[in-house]
N, C-alpha and C positions, 0 to 999 in steps of 0.2 A: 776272946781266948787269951790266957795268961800266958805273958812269956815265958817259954821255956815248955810249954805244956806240951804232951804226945799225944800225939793224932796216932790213929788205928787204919792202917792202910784197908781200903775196903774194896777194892780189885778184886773181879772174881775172873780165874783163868779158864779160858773156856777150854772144853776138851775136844780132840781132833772130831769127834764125830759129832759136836753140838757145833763147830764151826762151820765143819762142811757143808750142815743143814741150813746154817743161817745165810753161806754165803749163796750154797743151792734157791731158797727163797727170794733171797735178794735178784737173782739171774732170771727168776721168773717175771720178778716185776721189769725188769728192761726188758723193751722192743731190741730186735734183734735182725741186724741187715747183712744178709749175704750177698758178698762181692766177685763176680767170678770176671778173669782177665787173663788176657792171653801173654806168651813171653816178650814182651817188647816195653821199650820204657813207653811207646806212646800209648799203650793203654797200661801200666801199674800207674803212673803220673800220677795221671784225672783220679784213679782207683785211690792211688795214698793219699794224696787232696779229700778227698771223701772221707777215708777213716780218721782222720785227724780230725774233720769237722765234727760227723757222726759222734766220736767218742768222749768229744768235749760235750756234747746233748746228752749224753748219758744212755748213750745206744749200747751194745755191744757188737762188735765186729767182727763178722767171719771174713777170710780170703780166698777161695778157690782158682787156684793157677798151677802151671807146671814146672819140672826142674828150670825149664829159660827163666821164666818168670819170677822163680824164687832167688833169683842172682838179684833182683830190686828193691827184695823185702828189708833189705838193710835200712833202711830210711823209713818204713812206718812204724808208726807207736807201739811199743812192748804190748802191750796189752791186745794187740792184732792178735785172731787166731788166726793163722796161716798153714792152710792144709794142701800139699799136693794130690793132684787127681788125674786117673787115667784118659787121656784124651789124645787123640792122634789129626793129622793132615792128610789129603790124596795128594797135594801138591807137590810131595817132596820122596823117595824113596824108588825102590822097585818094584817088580811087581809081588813078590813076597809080602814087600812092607805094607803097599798099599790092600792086600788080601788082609791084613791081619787092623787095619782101621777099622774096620766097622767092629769090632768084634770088643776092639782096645774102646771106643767110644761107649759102646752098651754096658760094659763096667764100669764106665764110670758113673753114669746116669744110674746104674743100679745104686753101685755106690751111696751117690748123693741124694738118693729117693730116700733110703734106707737112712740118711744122717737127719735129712730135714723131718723123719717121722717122729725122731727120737726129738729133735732142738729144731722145731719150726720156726724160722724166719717170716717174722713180717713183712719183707722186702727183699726180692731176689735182683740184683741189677749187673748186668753183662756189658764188660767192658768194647770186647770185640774179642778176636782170635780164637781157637780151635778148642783153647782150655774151657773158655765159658759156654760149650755146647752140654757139659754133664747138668749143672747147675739151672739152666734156664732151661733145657729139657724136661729135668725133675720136677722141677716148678711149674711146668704148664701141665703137664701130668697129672702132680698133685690141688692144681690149682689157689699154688701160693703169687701174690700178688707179685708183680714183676714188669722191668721195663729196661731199656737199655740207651747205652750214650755210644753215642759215634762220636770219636773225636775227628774226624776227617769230613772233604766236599762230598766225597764220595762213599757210601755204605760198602763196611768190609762184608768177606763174605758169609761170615756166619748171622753177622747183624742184619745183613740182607734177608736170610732164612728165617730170623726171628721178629723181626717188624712187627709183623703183623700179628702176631702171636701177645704180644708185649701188648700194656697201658698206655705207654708212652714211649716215643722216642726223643731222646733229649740230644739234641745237636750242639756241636760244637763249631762247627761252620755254618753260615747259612749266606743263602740257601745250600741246602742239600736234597738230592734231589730221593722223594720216598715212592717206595713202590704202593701201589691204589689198596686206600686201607688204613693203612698206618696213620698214627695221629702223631705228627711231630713239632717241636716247641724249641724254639733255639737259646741255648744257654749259655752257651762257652765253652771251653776247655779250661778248669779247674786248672790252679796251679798250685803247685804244695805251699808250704810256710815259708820255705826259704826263698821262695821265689817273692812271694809278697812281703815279706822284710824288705826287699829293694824293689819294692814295687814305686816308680817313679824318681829314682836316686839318679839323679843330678847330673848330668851329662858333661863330660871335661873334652870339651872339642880338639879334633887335632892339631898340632900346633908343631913348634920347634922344641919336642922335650919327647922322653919317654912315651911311646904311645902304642897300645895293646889292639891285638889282632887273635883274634879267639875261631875255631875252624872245628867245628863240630858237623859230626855226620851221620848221626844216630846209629840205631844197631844194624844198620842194612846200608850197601848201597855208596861204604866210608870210602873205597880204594880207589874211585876217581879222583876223588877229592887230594889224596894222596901222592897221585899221582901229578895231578895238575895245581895244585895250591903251593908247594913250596917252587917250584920252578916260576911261579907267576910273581912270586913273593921278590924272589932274586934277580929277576929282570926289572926291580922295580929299580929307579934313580938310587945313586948310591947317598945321595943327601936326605931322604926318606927312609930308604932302608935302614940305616943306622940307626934311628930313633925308636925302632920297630922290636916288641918280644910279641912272638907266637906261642900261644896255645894251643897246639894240634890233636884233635881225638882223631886216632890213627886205628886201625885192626890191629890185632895182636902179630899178626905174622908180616904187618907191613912196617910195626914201629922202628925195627933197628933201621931200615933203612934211611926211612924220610927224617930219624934222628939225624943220621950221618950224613945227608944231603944237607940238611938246616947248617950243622958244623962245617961242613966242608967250603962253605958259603958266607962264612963267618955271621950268619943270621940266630940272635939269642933266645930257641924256640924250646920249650918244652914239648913232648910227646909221651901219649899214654893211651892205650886204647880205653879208658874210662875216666872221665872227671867225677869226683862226689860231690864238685862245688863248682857245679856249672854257672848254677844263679851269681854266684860271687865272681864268675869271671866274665859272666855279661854284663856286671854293670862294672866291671873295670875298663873292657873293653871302647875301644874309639869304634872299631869296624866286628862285626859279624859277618862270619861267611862258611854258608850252614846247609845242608838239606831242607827240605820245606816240611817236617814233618810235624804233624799237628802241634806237638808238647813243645816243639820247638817254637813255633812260631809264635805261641802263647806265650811260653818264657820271654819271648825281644819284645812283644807288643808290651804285655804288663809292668817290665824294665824301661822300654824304650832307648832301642837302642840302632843305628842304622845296618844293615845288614845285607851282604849279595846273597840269594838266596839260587841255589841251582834243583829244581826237585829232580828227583829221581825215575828216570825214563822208564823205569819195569813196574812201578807202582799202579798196580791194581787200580783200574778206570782211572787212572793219569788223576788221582785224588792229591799227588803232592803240588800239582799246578792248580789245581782249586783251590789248596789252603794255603798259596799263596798269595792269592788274588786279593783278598782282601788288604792286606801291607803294599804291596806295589801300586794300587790304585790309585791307595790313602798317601803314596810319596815316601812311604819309611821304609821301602828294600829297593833292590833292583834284582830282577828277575834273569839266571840268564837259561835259557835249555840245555840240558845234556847234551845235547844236537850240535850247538853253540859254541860251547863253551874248549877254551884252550888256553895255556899260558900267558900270548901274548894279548887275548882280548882280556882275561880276567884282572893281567895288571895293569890295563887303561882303566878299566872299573875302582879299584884298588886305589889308584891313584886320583882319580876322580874324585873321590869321597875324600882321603885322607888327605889333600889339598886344599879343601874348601870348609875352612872350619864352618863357614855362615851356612853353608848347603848342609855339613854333613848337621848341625844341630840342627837345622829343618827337619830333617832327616830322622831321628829323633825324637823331635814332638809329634810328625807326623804318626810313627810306628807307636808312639804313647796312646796316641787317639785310639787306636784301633783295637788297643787293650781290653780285656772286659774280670775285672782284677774280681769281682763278684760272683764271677762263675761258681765257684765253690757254694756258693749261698742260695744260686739261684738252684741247684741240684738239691742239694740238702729240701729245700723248699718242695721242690717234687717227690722226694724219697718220703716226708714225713707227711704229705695229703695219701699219696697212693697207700701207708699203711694205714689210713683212717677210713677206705673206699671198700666199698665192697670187695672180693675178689674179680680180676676181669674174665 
């Protein structure tokens, strides 16, 4: 071609209704995975972990969860569809409330029958919690292919109602124990992206300098914690305490105070009833001191990070001392019971760790071991045979 010569632009603009068509076609040719999850971060986690894998395979993603639940959707890929759905508990309410759950769950199962007739999913997979009874109902109904993950020792209790119902049940503890029937396969508890960006980053043991104490306590269960974490904190030596900033996930209604306990104690603590960058402040962290909640313990194992773990006394089949068990065993937490536990035993604990750098980095690699940074892949791997299987 001559210098200077004009080329004929040959772009053609497609028009809003030849677009829609091609993008329409296009959505045919991807497989399509429906995700249903109750309102808790330890089942959206494992759920966001999955669409991020999913939609890099070239899946398309649906979400089905409730307004709790949609407080997490902050952090999955734009391209999530995320639809709230009618779903209710007996667990919680009057008798009013509880008369009008059966009635709130059958709409939404209608609901979801009615969506998957129109946009059939090749894979229906239930997190756990009360949201995901529309979606795995419709799906055995209609006899779309479906399975579900427990992230906990113990089966919640909708996962428990659908076991057997399901292809597969994909654990995230193991053992866990299934009811006669069910085929279960242990995988992990999936951790998101940010989590495996510091998956294994480097541990700066404690020592005489700035050193990080992070106190998370999931969405349930935070106010003991609150109660007895900073008083434990302040009884601690004042030649340790000094070096010490806290990161405290507090409840919303308990934060002003345990702020002003931390200040009034001249102790340098941030509080907030929600972190977005938890992964980032577990691997800054010297000490963890945490609930034992599934997503959580996945986070410190895959990190590696040491950690006192207290699970939570009210948790359905005592499931937060099962997903303990496995870190305490392996040497990388210390376990203490709700039972147990009190300011001045928690800052012997406290101080035990952050005294011993040689222990706490045991500590450390031991909670690394126990990691299983694959989980993610090893789901994925289940989600894309069961869409190639017959219906079960």
């Amino acid at each position: 071609m001559r210098c200077g010569a004009v080329v004929a632009d040959k772009r053609v603009v497609e028009a809003p209704a030849e677009r829609q068509e091609r993008e329409g076609r296009q959505e045919m040719t991807q497989k399509l995975l429906l995700m249903a999850a109750g309102g808790t971060g330890g089942h959206m986690f494992p759920a966001q972990a999955l669409a991020e894998a999913m939609l890099r395979k070239g899946w398309r993603v649906k979400l089905s969860t409730d307004a709790r639940g949609a407080r997490y959707t902050g952090g999955f890929p734009h391209s999530t569809e995320i639809t709230q759905v009618s779903s209710a508990t007996f667990a919680r309410g009057g008798v009013l409330a509880k008369a009008l759950v059966a009635p709130r769950i059958a709409a939404g199962v209608a609901t979801m029958a009615l969506d998957m007739r129109r946009d059939r999913p090749d894979v229906v997979i239930g997190f756990g919690g009360y949201p995901s009874i529309p979606a795995l109902a419709a799906a055995t109904l209609l006899g779309v292919p479906r399975m579900i993950h427990e992230q906990n020792g113990v089966l919640g209790r909708v996962n428990a109602r659908f076991a057997t119902r399901v292809a597969q049940v994909a654990c995230g503890v193991w053992p866990t124990s299934l009811p006669e029937g069910a085929q279960g396969v242990h995988v992990g508890n999936p951790v998101r992206a940010a989590v495996l960006e510091r998956e294994g980053a480097p541990y700066i043991p404690p020592g005489d300098y700035p050193m990080s104490i992070l106190v998370i306590g999931g969405s349930q269960g935070a106010r003991i914690l609150s109660d007895v974490v900073p008083e434990a904190i302040a009884a601690l030596p004042e030649e340790l305490r000094r070096h010490l900033r806290v990161s405290h996930q507090a409840r919303g209604e308990d934060e002003a105070r345990v702020t002003q306990f931390y200040a009034d104690h001249g102790i340098d603590a941030e509080v907030r009833p929600f972190f977005a960058d938890v992964p980032a402040r577990i691997s800054e962290a010297q000490l963890v001191i945490s609930r034992s909640g599934a997503s959580s313990i996945a986070d410190i194992a895959v990190i590696g990070r040491p950690a006192i773990l207290i699970p939570l006394a009210t948790a359905a089949g005592d499931h937060q001392t099962a997903n303990a068990r496995g870190l305490v065993e392996a040497g990388g937490a210390i376990r203490i019971p709700e039972s147990a536990l009190d300011s001045a035993s928690l800052a012997e604990q406290i101080a035990a760790v952050l005294t011993n750098a040689q222990g706490a980095t045991k500590m450390a690699h031991a909670a690394l071991s126990t990691g299983i940074p694959n989980a993610t892949d090893r789901l994925v791997a289940l989600v894309e045979h069961l869409s190639e299987e017959v219906d079960p």
